[in-house]
C-alpha positions as CSV (number, residue, x, y, z in Angstrom):
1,X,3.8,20.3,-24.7
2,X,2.2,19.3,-21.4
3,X,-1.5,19.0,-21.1
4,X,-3.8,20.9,-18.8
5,X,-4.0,18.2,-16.5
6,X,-0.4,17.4,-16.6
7,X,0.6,21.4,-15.3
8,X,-1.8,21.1,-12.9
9,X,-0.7,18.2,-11.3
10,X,2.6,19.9,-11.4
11,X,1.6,23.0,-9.9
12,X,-0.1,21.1,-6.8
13,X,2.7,19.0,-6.1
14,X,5.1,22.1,-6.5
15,X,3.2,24.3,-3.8
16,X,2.2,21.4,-1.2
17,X,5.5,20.7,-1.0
18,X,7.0,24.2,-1.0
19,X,4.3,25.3,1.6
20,X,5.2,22.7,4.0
21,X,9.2,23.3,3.9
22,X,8.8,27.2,4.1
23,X,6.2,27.9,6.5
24,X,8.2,26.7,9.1
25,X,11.6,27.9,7.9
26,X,10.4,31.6,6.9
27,X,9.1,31.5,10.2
28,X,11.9,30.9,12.0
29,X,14.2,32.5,10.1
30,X,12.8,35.8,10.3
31,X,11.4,35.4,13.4
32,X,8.0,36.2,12.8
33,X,5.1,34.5,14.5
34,X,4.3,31.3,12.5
35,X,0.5,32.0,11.8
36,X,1.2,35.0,10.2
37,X,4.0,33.6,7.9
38,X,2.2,30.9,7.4
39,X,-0.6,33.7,6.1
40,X,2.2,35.0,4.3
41,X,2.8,31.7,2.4
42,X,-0.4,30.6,1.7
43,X,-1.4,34.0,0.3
44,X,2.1,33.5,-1.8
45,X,0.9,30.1,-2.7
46,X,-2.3,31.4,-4.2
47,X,-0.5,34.0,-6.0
48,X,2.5,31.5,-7.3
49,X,0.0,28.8,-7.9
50,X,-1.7,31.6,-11.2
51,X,1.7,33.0,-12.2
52,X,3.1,29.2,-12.2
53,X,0.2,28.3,-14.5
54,X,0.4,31.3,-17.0
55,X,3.9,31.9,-17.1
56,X,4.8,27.9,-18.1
57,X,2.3,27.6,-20.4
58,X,3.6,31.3,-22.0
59,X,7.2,30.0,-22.0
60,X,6.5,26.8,-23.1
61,X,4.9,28.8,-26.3
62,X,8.0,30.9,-26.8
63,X,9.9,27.8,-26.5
64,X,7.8,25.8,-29.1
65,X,7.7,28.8,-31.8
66,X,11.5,29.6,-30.9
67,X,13.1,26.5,-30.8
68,X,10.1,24.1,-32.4
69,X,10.6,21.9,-28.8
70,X,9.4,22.6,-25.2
71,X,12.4,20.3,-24.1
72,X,14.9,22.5,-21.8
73,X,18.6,22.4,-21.2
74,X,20.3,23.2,-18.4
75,X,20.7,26.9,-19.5
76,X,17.2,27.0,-20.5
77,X,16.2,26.0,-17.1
78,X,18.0,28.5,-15.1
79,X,16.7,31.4,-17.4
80,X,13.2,29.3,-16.9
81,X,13.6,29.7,-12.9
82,X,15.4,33.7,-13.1
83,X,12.5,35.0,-14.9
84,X,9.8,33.2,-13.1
85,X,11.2,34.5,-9.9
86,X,11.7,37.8,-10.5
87,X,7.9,38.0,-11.9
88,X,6.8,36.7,-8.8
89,X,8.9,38.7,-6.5
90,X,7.5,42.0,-8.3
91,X,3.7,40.7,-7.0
92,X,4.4,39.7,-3.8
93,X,6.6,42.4,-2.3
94,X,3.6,45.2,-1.6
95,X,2.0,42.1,-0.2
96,X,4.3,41.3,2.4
97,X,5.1,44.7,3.1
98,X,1.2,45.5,4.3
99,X,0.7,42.1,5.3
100,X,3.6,42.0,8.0
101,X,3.4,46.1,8.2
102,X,7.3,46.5,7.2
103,X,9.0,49.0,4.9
104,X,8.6,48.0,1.2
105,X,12.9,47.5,1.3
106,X,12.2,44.7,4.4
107,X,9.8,42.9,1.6
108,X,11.9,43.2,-0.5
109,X,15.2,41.8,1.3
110,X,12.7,38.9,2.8
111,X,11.3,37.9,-0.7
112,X,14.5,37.5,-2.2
113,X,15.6,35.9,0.6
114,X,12.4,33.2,0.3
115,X,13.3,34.0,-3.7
116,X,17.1,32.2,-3.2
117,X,15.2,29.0,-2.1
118,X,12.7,29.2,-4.2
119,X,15.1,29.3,-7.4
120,X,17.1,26.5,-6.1
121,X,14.0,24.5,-5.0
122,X,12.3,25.5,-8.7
123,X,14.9,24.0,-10.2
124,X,15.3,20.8,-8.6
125,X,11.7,20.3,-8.5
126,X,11.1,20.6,-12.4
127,X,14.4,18.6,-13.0
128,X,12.9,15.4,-10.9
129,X,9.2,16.5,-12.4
130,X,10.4,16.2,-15.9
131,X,12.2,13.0,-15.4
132,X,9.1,11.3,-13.7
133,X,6.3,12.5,-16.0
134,X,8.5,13.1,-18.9
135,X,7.5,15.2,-21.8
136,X,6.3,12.5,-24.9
137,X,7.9,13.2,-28.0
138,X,4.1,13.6,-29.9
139,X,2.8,16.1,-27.6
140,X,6.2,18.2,-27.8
């Protein structure tokens, strides 16, 4: 199983990189003002950053007392990416919808919108992550 300083590396590297591609692109693609997408995103970061945290180390336990390995396949990985998604797309919804003073159905549509990426960009991301810093075989 990965160690503390292992998911946090993983968690920073996962949200620079995710707040520097969608900033711009949410922006622009729902034409909103930039500086207040970009509030948008870092608030989500904040909030993605925790859940990212608490719900890999939670699945990762499941995993280990389920299957006896933390190791995922590709089925695995898309159920991984599914559920964390749709956790985060419960908190962040009311959010958006104050924040940017739309209809709770507008945050909705948006966030999975920014959700689609996300899933796609989740998965890639932990594919590459776990083949550069893989998972040793004593700490699984």
């Amino acid at each position: 199983m990965r160690d503390t300083r292992d998911r946090i590396r993983h968690i920073l590297l996962f949200e620079a990189i995710a707040l520097a591609a969608v900033t711009p692109l949410g922006g622009l693609v729902f034409g909103i003002d930039m500086s207040h997408f970009g509030v948008v995103a870092i608030v989500s970061t904040v909030v993605a950053m925790a859940w990212n945290y608490g719900f890999n180390l939670g699945f990762d336990h499941v995993m280990l007392r389920v299957f006896d390995d933390v190791r995922k396949s590709l089925t695995t990985r898309i159920v991984h990416a599914a559920l964390f998604e749709a956790g985060l797309v419960t908190m962040l919804v009311p959010f958006i919808a104050w924040y940017l003073g739309v209809p709770l159905r507008d945050a909705f549509v948006m966030n999975i919108a920014i959700a689609g990426f996300f899933m796609v960009y989740a998965f890639v991301f932990n594919w590459a992550y776990d083949n550069l810093f893989p998972i040793e075989a004593n700490r699984a």
